[in-house]
C-alpha positions, 0 to 999 in steps of 0.5 A: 482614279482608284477602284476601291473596295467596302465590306457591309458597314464601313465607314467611307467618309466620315461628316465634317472630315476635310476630303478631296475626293469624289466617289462613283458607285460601280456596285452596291449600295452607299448609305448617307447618315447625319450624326451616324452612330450616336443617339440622333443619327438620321439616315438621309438616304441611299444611293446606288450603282452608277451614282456619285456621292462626296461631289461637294469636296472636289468642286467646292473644298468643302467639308463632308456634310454627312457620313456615308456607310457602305450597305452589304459589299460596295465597290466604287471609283475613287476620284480626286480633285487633281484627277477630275479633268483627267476624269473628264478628258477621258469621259467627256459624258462625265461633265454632264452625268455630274451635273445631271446628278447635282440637278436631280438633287437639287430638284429633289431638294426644291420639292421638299421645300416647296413641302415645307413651305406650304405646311407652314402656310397651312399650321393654322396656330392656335388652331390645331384642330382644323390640322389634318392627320396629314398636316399633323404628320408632316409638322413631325417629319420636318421638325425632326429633321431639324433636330437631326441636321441642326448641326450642320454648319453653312460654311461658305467657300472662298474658293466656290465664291471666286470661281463664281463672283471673281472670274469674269465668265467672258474670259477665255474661249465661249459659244455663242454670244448675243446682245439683246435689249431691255424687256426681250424674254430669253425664255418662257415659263412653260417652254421645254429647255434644251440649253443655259445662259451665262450672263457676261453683262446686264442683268436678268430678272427671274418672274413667275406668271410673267405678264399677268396680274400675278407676275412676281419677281422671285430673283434678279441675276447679275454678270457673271451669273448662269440660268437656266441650267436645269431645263438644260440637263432635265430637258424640262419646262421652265418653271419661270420667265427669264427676262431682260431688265437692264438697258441691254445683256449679253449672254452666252448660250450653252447646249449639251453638246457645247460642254466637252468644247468648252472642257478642251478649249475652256476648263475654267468654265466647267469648273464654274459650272459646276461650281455654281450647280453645287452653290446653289444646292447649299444655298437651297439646303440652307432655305430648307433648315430654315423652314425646318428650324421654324417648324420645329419650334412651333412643334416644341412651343405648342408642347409646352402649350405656349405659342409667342406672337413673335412666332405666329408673326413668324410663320404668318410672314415665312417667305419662301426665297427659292425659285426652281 
């Protein structure tokens, strides 16, 4: 771990570089930019003191997916991959400071998206003039973003997917452990959350308006899969129900203060943890660029004044595949 200093305008890391290293920001402000410096550059956002930033590299070995700029002086502390459970066995507060940073990203993500999805809902094609000046904006908002971020590439990582598919979650030392049959609700939608689940066997079924004429099934979770993670670090309401739908599950359930048991006892599972935390915001960042891409070629069809039934059937049809 390395203290590292940089004047106003230097580059920290550049987007497709291979790195091994995280970055906490103990002074200053970090600019994230795609395509920096040529004619698309897009800035993404800023991030200040405190936050941390290249968390994607260490946990998953995965290319740097935006270039990142010191703002006026910075200083930060720079963390490798072979130092992060050193990082951790120092600072144990760290493992959730980590995982509170990669929810409120994916928090921040889930509401862009849920923007995204209903301005496509609301394009009304063909019909331009019911569109509101509102609508109008956000159609150039997410179609440019698109332009600006469509070369990023989805590269899966082998190493993310082993830590979260290929390792039995049940190794290994764990917390508390329960069986529960067939229909038993783990959690409500609307309950405040204060823990996770990590399923070791069975399967789980994720639904919205659980128990009403509009119940939806929006996913359904197998072995070896968490949930339930962001009420957890947010301390939030459950946006879903969690429900069982196999004969029976077993799950474990893990609290805040169960994560530095399971650093010292456990590291692999941390690892997985945080794996599958940085996982799913690839995966959500996937969903975004999909629904990005689609208003874009609305936006560059209806300017050549030809919209293709293929693509009203297309946006007629979009289906949003992301739950919170």
């Amino acid at each position: 771990m390395t203290e590292k200093q940089f004047k106003n305008g230097e580059i920290i890391f550049k987007e497709k570089e291979t790195g091994d290293t995280l970055y906490q920001i103990l002074d200053g402000t970090v600019g994230v930019y795609v395509n920096y410096g040529e004619s698309d550059e897009h800035k993404l956002t800023e991030l200040r003191k405190d936050q941390y930033f290249g968390e994607m590299a260490v946990i998953e070995a995965y290319p740097r997916s935006a270039t990142t700029v010191a703002q006026g002086d910075v200083k930060v502390m720079e963390i490798s991959a072979g130092e992060l459970n050193l990082y951790f066995k120092a600072q144990p507060n760290k493992i959730m400071d980590i995982m509170k940073h990669l929810s409120a990203r994916v928090r921040e993500l889930t509401s862009d998206y849920t923007d995204v999805t209903n301005t496509i809902k609301d394009l009304h094609l063909g019909e331009e003039e019911k569109r509101s000046e509102t609508l109008g904006e956000k159609i150039k908002k997410f179609a440019n973003f698109y332009k600006a971020n469509k070369n990023i590439e989805d590269i899966t990582s082998v190493e993310t997917m082993h830590k979260i598919d290929k390792v039995a979650h049940s190794e290994g030392y764990v917390k508390t452990v329960e069986s529960f049959p067939k229909g038993t609700v783990i959690f409500k939608e609307g309950e405040t959350g204060n823990c996770m689940y990590d399923i070791h066997f069975g399967k789980i079924g994720i639904f919205k308006d659980y128990g009403t004429p509009d119940e939806k099934k929006l996913s359904e979770l197998e072995t070896n899969q968490f949930f339930g993670e962001m009420g957890m670090v947010d301390n939030d309401k459950r946006s879903a129900t969690a429900v069982v739908i196999s004969d029976d599950a077993t799950i474990e359930t893990i609290y805040p203060t169960d994560l530095r048991d399971l650093f010292e006892n456990n590291p692999p599972k941390v690892d997985m943890i945080l794996a599958h935390l940085s996982y799913r915001l690839r995966k959500l960042t996937k969903e975004y660029m999909k629904a990005c891409k689609l208003i874009y070629e609305v936006s560059e069809s209806e300017n050549s004044g030809s919209v293709s039934e293929e693509l009203k059937k297309r946006a007629e049809s979009f289906k949003a595949d992301i739950y919170d």
